[in-house]
C-alpha positions as CSV (number, residue, x, y, z in Angstrom):
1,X,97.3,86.5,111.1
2,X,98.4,86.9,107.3
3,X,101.9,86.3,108.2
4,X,101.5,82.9,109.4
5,X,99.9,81.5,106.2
6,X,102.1,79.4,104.3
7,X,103.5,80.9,100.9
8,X,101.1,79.9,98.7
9,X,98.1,80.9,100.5
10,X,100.1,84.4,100.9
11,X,99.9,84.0,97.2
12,X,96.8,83.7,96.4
13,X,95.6,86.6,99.1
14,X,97.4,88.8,97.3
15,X,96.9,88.1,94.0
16,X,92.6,88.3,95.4
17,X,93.9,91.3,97.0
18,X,95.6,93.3,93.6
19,X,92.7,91.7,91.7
20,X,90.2,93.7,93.6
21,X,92.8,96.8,93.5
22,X,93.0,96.3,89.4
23,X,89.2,96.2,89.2
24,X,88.7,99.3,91.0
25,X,91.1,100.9,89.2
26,X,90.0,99.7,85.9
27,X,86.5,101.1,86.9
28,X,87.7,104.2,88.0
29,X,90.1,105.0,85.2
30,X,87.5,104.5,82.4
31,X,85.2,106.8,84.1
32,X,88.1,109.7,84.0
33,X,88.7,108.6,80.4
34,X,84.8,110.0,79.7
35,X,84.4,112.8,81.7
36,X,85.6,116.1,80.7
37,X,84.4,117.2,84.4
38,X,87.8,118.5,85.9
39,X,86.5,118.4,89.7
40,X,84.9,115.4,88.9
41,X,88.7,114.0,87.4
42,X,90.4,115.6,90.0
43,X,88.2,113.8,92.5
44,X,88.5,110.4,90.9
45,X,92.4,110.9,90.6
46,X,92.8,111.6,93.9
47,X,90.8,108.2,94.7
48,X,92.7,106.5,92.1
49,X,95.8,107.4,94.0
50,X,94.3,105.9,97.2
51,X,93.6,102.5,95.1
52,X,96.5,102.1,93.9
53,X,98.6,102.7,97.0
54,X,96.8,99.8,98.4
55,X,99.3,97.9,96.0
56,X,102.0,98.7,98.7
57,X,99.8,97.9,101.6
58,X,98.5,94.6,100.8
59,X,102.0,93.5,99.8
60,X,103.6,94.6,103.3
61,X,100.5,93.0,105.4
62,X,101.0,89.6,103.2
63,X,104.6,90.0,103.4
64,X,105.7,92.1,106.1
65,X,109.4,91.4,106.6
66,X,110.5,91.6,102.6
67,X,112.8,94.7,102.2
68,X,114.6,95.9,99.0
69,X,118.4,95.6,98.8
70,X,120.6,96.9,101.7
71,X,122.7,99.4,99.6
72,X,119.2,100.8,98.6
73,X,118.4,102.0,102.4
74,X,121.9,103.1,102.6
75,X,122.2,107.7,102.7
76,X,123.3,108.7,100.0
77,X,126.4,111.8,99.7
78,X,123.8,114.3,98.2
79,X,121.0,113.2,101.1
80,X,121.7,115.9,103.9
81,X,119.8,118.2,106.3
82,X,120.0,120.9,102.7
83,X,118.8,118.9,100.5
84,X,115.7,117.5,102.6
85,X,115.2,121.2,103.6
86,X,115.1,122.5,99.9
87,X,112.9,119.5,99.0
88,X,110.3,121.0,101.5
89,X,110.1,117.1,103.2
90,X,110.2,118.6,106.8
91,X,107.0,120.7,105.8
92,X,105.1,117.8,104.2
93,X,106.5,116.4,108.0
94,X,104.6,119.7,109.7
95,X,101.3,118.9,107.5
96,X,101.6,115.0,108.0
97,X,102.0,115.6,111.7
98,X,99.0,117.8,112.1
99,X,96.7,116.4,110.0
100,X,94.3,113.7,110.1
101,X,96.8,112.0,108.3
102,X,99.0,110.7,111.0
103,X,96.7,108.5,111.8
104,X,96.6,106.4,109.0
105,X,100.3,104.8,109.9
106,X,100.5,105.6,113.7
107,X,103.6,102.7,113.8
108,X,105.8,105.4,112.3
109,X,105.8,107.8,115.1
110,X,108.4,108.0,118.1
111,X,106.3,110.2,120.0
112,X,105.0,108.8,123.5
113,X,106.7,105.5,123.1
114,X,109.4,103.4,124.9
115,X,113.0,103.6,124.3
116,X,112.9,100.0,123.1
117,X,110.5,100.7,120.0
118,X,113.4,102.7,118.5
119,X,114.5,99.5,116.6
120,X,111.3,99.1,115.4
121,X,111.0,102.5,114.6
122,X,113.6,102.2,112.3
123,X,112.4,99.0,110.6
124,X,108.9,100.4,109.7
125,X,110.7,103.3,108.3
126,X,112.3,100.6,105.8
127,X,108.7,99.4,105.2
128,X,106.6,102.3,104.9
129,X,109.4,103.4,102.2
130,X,108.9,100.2,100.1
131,X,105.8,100.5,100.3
132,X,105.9,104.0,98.5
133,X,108.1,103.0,96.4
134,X,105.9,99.9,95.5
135,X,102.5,102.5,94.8
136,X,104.8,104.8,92.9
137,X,105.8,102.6,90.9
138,X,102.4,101.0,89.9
139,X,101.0,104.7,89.4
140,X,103.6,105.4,86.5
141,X,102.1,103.3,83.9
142,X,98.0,104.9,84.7
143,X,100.0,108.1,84.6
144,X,101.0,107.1,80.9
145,X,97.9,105.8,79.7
146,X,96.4,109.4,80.7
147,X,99.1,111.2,78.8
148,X,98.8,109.0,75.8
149,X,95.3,109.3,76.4
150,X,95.1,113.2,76.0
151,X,94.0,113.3,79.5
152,X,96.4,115.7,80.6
153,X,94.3,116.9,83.3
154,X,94.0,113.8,84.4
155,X,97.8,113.0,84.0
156,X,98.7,115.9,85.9
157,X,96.4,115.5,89.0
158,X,97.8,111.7,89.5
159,X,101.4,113.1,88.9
160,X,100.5,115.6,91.9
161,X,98.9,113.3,93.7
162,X,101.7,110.5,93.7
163,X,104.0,113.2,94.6
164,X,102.7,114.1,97.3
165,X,101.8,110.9,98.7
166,X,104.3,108.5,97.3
167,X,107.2,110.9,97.1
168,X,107.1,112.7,100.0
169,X,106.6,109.8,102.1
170,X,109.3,108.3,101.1
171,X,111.8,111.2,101.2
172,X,110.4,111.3,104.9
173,X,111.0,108.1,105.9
174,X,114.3,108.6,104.7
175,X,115.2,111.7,106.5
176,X,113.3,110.1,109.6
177,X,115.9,107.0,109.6
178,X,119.0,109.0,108.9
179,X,118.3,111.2,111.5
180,X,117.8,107.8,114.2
181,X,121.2,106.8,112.5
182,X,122.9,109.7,113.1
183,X,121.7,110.2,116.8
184,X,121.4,106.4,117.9
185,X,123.8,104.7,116.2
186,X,124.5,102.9,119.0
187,X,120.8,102.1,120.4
188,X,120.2,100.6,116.8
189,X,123.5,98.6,116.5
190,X,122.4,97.4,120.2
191,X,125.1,99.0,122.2
């Protein structure tokens, strides 16, 4: 439905959409800044985290075909079975898998479906990364207003919380797509 709005109205969605994100965030963010609680800022961090990955979610339902740079998706030489091994990314995979978190983003799972959704398998991969990146990237500057702040507790449990689910995500969905490169190269080219 979003997608077929013209640009402007896509606009003005999601700059209602962030508004709503910014005055959550605001709301909860000044509420960590006067609680010396710590399960009360560990709670609200871990909310705050939530918010602000809407950031990514709202821009990939307004805009749902914009993807970064091509070199960006591109494996890198240090981005091998090792190094996603050592980064423990197949056991956030295990706990993803088997927890009620896979069904927040069913679209990114292969499991019980045709041999057709394979290309678009690949394709959300690109997405759900972007997204990530796109949260991750609007957590950094609440992360430094804690640390200036002397909220270290705070900082900390965002900076945890981001890792885990920005970060790992996105190293997922990168291991997930090399691994359909490097066993369907051909499906995905359309051979």
């Amino acid at each position: 439905m979003i997608e077929k709005l013209k640009l402007f109205q896509k606009l003005v969605l999601i700059t209602l959409l962030y508004l709503v994100v910014i005055l959550l965030e605001y709301w909860i963010h000044s509420i960590c800044l006067k609680t010396n609680i710590k399960l009360l800022e560990l709670v609200l961090t871990l909310i705050e985290c939530c918010v602000l990955m809407l950031t990514g979610f709202f821009y990939f339902q307004t805009f749902k075909y914009h993807r970064l740079w091509k070199t960006y998706y591109r494996k890198r030489k240090f981005e091998t079975t090792s190094y996603f091994k050592f980064l423990l990314v197949p056991v956030f995979q295990f706990i993803l898998i088997n927890s009620f978190m896979r069904h927040i983003n069913p679209r990114v799972y292969l499991k019980g479906r045709k041999r057709d959704y394979i290309k678009i398998l690949y394709e959300e991969t690109k997405q759900s990364e972007t997204a990530h990146i796109i949260s991750l990237i609007v957590t950094l500057p609440v992360q430094v207003n804690y640390f200036v702040s002397g909220k270290i507790f705070c900082f900390w449990s965002l900076t945890l919380f981001s890792i885990f689910f920005n970060i790992y995500p996105i190293l997922l969905q990168r291991m997930n797509r090399f691994l359909l490169e490097s066993r369907l190269n051909n499906l995905l080219n359309g051979k």
